[in-house]
Structure formats: C-alpha cells, structure tokens
C-alpha positions in Angstrom: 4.0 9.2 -16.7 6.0 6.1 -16.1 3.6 4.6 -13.9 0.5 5.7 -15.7 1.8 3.8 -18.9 2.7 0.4 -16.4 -1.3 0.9 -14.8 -2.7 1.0 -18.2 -0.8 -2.2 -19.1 -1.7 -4.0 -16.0 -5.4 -3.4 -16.5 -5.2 -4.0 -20.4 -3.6 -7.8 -19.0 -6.2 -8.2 -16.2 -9.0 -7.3 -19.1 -7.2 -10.3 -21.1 -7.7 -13.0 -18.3 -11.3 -13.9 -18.4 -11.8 -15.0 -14.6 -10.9 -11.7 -13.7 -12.5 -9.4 -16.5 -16.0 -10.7 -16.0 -17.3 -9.4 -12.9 -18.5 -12.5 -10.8 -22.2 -12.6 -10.0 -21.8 -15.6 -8.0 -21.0 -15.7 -4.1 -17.5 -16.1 -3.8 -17.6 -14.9 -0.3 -16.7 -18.7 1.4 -13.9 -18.9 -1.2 -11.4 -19.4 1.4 -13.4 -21.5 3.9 -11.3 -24.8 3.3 -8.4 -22.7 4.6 -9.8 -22.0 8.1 -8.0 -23.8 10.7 -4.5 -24.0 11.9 -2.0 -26.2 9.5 1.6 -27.3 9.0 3.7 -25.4 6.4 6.2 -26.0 4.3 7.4 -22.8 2.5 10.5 -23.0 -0.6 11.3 -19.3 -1.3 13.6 -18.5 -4.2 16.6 -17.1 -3.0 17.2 -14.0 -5.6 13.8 -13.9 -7.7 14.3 -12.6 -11.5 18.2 -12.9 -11.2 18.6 -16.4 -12.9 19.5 -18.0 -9.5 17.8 -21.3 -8.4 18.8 -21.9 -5.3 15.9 -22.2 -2.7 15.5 -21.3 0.9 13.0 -23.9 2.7 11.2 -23.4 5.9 9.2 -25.4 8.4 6.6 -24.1 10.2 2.8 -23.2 11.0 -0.3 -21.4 9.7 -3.2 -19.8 11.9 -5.9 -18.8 9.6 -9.0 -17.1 11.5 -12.8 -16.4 10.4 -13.6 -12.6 10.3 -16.6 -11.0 9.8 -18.8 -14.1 9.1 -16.8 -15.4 6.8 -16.5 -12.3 4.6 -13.0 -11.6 5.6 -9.8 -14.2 7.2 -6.8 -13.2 9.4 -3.8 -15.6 8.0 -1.0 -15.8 10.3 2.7 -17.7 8.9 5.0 -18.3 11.1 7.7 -20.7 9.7 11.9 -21.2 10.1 14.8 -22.1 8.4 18.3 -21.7 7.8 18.0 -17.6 7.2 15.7 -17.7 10.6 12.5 -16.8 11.6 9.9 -15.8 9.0 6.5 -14.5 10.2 4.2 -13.0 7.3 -0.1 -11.5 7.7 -2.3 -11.4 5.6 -5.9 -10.3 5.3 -8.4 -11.3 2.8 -11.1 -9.3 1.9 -14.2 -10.5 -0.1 -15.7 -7.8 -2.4 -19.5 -9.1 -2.5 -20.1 -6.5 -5.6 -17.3 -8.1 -7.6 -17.5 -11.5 -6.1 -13.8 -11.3 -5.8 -11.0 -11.6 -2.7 -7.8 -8.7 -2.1 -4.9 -10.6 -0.4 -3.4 -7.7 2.1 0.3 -9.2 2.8 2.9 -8.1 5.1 5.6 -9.5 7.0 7.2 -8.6 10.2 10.3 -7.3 9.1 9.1 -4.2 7.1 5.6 -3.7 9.0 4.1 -2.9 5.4 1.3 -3.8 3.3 2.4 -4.9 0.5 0.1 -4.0 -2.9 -3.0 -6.0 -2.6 -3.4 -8.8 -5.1 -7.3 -9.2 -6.4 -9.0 -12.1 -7.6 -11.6 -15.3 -7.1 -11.7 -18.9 -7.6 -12.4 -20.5 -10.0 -13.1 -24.7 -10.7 -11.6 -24.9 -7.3 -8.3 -23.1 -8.3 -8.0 -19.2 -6.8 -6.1 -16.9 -8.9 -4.7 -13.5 -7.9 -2.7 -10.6 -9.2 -1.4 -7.6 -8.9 1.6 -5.0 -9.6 4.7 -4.1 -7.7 8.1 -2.5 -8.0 11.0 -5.3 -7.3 14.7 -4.2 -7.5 13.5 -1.1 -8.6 11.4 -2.3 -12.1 7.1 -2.9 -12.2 6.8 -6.2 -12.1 3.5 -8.6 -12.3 2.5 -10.9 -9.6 0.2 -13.8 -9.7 -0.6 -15.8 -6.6 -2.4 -19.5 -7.5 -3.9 -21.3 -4.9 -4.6 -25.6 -5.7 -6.1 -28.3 -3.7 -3.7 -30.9 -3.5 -6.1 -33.1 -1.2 -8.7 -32.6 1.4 -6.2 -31.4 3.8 -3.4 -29.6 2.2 -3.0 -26.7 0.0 -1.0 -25.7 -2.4 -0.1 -21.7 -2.7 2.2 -20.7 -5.3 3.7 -16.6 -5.9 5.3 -16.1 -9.1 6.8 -12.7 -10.7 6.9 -11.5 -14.6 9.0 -8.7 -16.3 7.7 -9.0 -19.3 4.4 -8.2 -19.0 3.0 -12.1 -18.4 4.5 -13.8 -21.2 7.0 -15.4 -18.9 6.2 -16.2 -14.6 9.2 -17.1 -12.8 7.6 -19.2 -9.4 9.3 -17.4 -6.5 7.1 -18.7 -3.1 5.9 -22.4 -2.9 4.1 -23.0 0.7 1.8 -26.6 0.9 -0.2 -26.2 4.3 -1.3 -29.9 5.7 -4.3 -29.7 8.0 -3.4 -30.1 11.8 -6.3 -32.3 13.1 -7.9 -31.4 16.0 -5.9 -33.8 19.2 -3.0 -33.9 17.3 -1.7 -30.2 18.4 
C-alpha cells in the first residue's frame, strides 16, 4: 500500500510538469545526437546525498557514446577515476516515438543492475528526466537535466528530493568536452 500511495504521487508530480504531461508529437528521436562521440569527463559526485554533507568526490575520465538502431537508441559508456578509484557506469537510452520521449537505463559495474529508468525529452535545447527510487531505504525523486554549455561540452546534472519536489539536492555533476577527431 506503501508504494501504491508513493506511485500515485509520482504521477500526480509528473502530471504537474508540463514537458512531460503533454505527450510530444514532435520527433524527439535525434534528441541525443550532439552527444554521439567519444569526450572527456569530469564527474563531482556528492559524497553522502540527503545527509547534509557537502563534501564532493571528483573524477577524471572518458565517455564513449555509440549510435544504436539509427539513431533511435545510444550506448553511453563512463569510465572515469579518482581518489575512491575506478568508476565505470552504462547507460542506454531509448526513444519512445509514440511519446516522443527518451528512458535513461543506468547501471554501473559494481552492482550489475539497472537502475529505475528515468523518462523524459528535451526541451528549448535543455533534456529533462525523472523518475523514482528507494535511497537509504526512503522513495525518493530523481531528476536528471542535461545543458549545453558550448558546442562541445555538456553539462549533466542528477539531483534527489524527499519531499516530493519542493526541494532537489544536486548529487552528480559530469561536463563531457568533445575529444576532436586527431587529438585521441
């Protein structure tokens, strides 16, 4: 009953955020085309998200994003270190042509799990996505926001709420700079 009361909130505050209550009739399926390509990351990852601690982790390392199924679909591959070691993370994005919008799959090596998809589109160049997930044991929300910062890097920022939306603590900051092609 628990979760059934936590699903109807999380679709009463998806209904509430017009880019993702009105289903999309345009193409949104080369959404993520700027992103194919491999590129330098640099990912800040809060160290204890919704504990009141702001101490970062920071990493250095590369993404591999791949073209699947004519564009319809990417293969994202992270691969970054720092000073807690080696981080490698998938994730596959999947365009829904009836709803115009994109699931982010996520996983990372350690666990081996798909993590709850987050669903979404862009929008004015910005891609927003969300979804729901138990952390520490509590449903919380996540929203996943996705800027240009120039032609060749990217901004891609996770954040978590507890309270339903009313407050997003940012958790995940990577910015991906384009590796030009003779420069690898």
């Amino acid at each position: 009953m628990k979760y059934a009361r936590t699903f109807v909130v999380l679709v009463l505050f998806v209904q509430s955020i017009p880019a993702l209550a009105q289903t999309s009739k345009k193409d949104g399926q080369h959404g993520f085309d700027f992103h194919i390509g491999s590129w330098k990351t640099h990912l800040k990852r809060l160290a204890r998200p919704l504990s009141g601690s702001t101490t970062w982790v920071e990493y250095e390392g590369t993404t591999v994003v791949r073209k699947v199924w004519d564009g319809r679909a990417n293969l994202v591959e992270l691969k970054v270190n720092g000073p807690t070691g080696l981080f490698e993370g998938l994730s596959l994005r999947l365009y829904n042509p009836e709803s115009g919008q994109w699931t982010l799959n996520y996983a990372n090596v350690k666990d081996g799990k798909l993590a709850v998809p987050a669903i979404g589109e862009f929008k004015d160049g910005r891609g927003e996505f969300y979804n729901q997930e138990t952390y520490n044991g509590r449903v919380i929300l996540v929203r996943f926001v996705i800027t240009k910062l120039t032609t060749d890097s990217y901004r891609f920022e996770q954040s978590y709420s507890d309270d339903g939306g009313k407050i997003w603590e940012v958790n995940w900051i990577a910015v991906d700079t384009r590796v030009k092609e003779g420069s690898r």
